[in-house]
C-alpha positions in Angstrom: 21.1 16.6 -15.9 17.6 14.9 -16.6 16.1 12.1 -14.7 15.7 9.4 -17.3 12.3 8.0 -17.6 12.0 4.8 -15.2 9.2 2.0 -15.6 5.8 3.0 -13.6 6.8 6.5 -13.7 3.9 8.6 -15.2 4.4 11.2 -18.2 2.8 14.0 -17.3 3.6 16.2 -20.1 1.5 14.9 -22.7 -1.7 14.3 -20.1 -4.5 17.0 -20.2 -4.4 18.7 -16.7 -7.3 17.0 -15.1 -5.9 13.6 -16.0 -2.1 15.1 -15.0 -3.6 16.2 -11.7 -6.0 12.6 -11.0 -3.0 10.5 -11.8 -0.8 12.8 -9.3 -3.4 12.2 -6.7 -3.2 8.4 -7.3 0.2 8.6 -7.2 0.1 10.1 -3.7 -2.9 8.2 -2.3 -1.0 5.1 -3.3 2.3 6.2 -1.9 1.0 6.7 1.5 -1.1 3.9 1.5 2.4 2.3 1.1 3.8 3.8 4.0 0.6 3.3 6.4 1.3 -0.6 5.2 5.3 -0.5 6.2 4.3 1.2 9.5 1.8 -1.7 10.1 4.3 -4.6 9.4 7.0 -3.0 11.3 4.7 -2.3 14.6 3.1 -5.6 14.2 4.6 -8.7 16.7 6.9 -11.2 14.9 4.4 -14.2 16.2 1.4 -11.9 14.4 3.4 -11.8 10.9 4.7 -13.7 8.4 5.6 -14.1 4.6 3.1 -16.6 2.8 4.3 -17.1 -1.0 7.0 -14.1 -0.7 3.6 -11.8 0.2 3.7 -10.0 3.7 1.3 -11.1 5.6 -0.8 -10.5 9.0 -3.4 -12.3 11.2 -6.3 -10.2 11.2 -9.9 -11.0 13.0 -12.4 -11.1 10.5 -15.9 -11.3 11.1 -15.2 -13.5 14.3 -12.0 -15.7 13.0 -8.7 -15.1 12.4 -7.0 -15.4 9.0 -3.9 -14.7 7.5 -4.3 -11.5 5.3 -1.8 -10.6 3.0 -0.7 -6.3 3.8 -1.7 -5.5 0.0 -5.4 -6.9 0.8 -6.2 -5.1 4.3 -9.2 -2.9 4.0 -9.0 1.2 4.5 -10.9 0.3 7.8 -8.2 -2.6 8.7 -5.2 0.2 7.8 -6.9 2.8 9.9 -7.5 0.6 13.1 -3.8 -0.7 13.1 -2.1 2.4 12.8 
């Protein structure tokens, strides 16, 4: 039995192999970005979180103040220091 073809999910058959093996490494790179996010929102403190406009989101000190940052826009550096 074959997996049927579902939407976002890449065809790698008729990609050259350097654009097969870039858009693997996306794939990955974006999948455990992903995961580093869910680990953040799960460790982070209820009073520290909250959904703004259906969009996860964290207070996060930046440059001196603290805003309300959805996950999907935290930095690499953000990510790195929170996990």
């Amino acid at each position: 039995m074959t997996k049927q073809p579902q939407p976002g999910d890449i065809d790698y058959v008729n990609l050259s192999i350097p654009a097969a093996n870039e858009a693997k490494k996306r794939s990955h790179e974006f999948s455990l970005r992903e995961i580093k996010l869910q680990m953040i929102w799960k460790k982070t403190h209820r009073d520290f979180k909250g959904k703004v406009e259906g969009k996860r989101s964290i207070l996060v000190n930046r440059e001196g103040a603290t805003c309300l940052v959805p996950l999907t826009d935290l930095t690499d550096e953000e990510i790195e220091r929170r996990i």
